[in-house]
C-alpha positions in Angstrom: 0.0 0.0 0.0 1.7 3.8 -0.5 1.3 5.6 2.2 0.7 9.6 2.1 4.4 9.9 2.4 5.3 7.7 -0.3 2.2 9.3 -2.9 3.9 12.7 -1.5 7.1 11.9 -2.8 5.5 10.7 -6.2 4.1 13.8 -7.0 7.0 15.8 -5.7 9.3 13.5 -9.1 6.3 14.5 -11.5 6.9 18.2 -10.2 10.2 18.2 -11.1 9.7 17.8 -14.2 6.9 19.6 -14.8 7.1 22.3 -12.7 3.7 21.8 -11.1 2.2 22.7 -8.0 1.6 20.1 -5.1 -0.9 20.8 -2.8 -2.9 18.8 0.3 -5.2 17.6 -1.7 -3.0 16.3 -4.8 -1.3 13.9 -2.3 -4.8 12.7 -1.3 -6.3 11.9 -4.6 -3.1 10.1 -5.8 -3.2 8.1 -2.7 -6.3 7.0 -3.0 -6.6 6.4 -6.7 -3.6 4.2 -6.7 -4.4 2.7 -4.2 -7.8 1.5 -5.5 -5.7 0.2 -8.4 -3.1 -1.8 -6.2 -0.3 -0.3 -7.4 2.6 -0.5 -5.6 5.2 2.4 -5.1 8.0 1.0 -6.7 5.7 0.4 -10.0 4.1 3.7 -9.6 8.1 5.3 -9.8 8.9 3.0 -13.2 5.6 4.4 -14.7 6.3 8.2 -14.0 9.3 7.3 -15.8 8.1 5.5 -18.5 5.5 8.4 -18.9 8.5 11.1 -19.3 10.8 9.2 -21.3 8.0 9.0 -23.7 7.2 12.6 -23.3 10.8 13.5 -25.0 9.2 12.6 -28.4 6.5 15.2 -28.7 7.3 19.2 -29.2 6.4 20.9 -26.1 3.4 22.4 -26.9 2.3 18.5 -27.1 3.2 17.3 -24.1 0.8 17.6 -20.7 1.6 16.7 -16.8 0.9 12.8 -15.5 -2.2 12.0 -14.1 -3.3 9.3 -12.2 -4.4 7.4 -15.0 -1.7 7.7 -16.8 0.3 6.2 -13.8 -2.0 3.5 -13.5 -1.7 2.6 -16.9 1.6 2.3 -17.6 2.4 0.4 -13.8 -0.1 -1.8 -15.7 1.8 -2.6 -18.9 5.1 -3.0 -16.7 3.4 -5.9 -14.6 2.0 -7.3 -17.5 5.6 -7.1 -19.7 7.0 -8.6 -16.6 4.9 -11.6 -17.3 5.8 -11.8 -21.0 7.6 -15.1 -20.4 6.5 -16.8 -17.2 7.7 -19.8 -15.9 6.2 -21.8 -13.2 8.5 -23.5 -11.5 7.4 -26.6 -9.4 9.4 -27.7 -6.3 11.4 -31.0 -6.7 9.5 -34.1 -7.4 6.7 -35.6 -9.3 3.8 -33.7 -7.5 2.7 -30.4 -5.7 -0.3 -30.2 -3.8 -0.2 -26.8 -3.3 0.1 -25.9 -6.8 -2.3 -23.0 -7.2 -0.8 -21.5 -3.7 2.9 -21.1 -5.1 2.1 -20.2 -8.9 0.0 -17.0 -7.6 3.4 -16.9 -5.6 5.5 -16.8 -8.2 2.9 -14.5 -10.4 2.9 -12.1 -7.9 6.5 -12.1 -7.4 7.5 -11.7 -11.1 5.1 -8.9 -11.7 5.8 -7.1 -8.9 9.2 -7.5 -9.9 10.8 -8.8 -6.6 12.0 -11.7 -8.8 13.9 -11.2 -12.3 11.5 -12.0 -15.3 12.6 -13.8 -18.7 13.9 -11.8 -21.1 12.9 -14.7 -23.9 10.7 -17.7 -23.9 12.7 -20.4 -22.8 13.7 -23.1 -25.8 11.3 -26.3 -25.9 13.2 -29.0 -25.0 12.9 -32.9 -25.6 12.8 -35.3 -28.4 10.1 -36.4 -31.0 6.9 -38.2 -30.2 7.3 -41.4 -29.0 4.4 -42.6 -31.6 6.6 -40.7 -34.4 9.9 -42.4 -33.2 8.2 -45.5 -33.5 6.6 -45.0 -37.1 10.2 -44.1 -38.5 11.8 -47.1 -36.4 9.1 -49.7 -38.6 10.2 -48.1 -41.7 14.1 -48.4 -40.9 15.3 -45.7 -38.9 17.7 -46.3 -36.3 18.3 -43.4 -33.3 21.6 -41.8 -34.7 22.0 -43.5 -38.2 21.0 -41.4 -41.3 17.9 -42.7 -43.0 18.1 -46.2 -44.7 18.1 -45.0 -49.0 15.4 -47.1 -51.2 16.7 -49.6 -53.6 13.9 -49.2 -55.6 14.1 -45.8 -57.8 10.9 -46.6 -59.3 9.5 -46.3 -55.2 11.4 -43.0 -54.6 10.0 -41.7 -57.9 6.4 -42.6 -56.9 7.0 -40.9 -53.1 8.5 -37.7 -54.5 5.3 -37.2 -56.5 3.1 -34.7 -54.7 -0.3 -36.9 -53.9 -3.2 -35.8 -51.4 -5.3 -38.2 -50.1 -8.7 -38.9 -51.3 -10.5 -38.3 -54.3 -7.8 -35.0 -55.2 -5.3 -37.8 -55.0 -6.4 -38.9 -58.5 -7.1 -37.4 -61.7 -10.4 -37.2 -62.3 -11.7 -39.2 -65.2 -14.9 -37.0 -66.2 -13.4 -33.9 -66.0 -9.6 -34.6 -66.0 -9.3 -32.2 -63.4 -5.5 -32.9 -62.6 -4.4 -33.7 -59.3 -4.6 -31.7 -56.7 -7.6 -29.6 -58.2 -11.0 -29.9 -57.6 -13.2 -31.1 -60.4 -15.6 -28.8 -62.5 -18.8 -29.3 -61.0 -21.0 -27.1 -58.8 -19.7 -26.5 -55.5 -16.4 -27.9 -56.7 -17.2 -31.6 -55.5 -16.0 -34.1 -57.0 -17.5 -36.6 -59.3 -18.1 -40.0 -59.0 -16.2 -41.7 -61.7 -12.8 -39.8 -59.4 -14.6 -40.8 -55.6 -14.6 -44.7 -57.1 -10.8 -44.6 -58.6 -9.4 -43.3 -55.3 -11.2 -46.0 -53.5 -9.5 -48.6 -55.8 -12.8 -49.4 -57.5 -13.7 -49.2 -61.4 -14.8 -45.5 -62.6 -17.9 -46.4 -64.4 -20.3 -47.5 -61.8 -20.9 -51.0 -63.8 -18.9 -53.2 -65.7 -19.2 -52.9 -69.3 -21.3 -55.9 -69.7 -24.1 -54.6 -67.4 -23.9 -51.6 -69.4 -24.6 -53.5 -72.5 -27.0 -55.8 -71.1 -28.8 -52.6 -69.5 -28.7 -51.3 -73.0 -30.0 -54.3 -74.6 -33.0 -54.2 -72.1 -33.6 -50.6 -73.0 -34.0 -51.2 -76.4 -35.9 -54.5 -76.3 -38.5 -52.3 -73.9 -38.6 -49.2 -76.8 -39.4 -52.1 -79.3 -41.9 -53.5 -77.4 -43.5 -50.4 -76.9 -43.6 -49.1 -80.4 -45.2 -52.6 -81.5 -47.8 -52.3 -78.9 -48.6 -48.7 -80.2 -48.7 -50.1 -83.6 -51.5 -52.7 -82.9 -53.5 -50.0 -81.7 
């Protein structure tokens, strides 16, 4: 909390450097308004500086006197930079029941500055994925060796080829909308014919002798039909 002494001597560095006028009731308001805001003294002293230092960069008839808000505000963006890159850090073994007690601890401590904060996020450490590692140890990899070459050129031909899975894996036989690219229908979906071929299965939807017997049926049905309209 700042006392009246402490908010006394706050206005009495802003008056020194802009020449203002402290009076009884000055001391009062900016003890209670930063109070209200928690902000501590030593915060309050970084922000009148912050707020001067950026005062330098405007002409003079720009610049104007620090008010409590402005204090306020920039103690706010201090405690907050302080935070940038937080670390909890838990007390030696596998557990800590009172977790929530000492990270507010350790918040506290690094905004208020009484502990130094990170200048840059720390560096993720540790390996890959176990389930990765595994994947690349069924295909060959060993931990430490370079990766086993293919024998087959015809194989590393076929994986260097850019291929997406699904039907934009596979050019699309009504369309011959290329890999990659969707085909020229409405809404871009594709057809049929490509959905089959990526699932391994024949374009046309029947084998060309259902198509002809289908055909056949058609036209034994037209025949029919025009003989029956004859007899009439």
């Amino acid at each position: 909390m700042i006392t009246y002494e402490e908010a006394g001597e706050l206005l009495g560095l802003a008056a020194a450097r802009d020449q203002r006028t402290v009076g009884d009731s000055d001391i009062l308001a900016w003890h209670d308004d930063l109070n209200e805001a928690g902000i501590t003294y030593e915060d309050a002293r970084a922000a009148l500086t912050r707020f001067y230092v950026a005062q330098g960069d405007l002409r003079a008839e720009d610049r104007f006197r620090a008010t409590t808000p402005d204090v306020i505000h920039h103690a706010r963006s201090l405690r907050r930079e302080r935070l940038t890159n937080f670390v909890y850090e838990p007390p030696p073994g596998d557990t800590d029941p009172h977790y929530f007690t000492r990270l507010r601890g350790q918040l506290s401590a690094t905004a208020d500055g009484r502990v130094p904060a990170l200048s840059a996020a720390p560096a993720l450490e540790g390996g890959p994925p176990l389930r990765f590692v595994k994947e690349l140890e069924a295909r060959g990899y060993v931990a430490g060796r370079p990766m086993p070459e293919d024998e087959d050129d015809s194989t590393t031909a076929e994986v260097a080829k850019v291929r997406r899975p699904g039907p934009l894996g596979v050019e699309c036989p009504s369309c011959n909308a290329p890999i990659g690219r969707p085909c020229k229908t409405r809404f871009r979906r594709p057809h049929g014919a490509r959905r089959r071929v990526a699932a391994g299965q024949p374009a046309a939807s029947e084998t060309p002798a259902e198509i002809d017997q289908r055909r056949a049926a058609a036209l034994a049905h037209l025949s029919a039909a025009a003989t029956t309209e004859d007899e009439q």
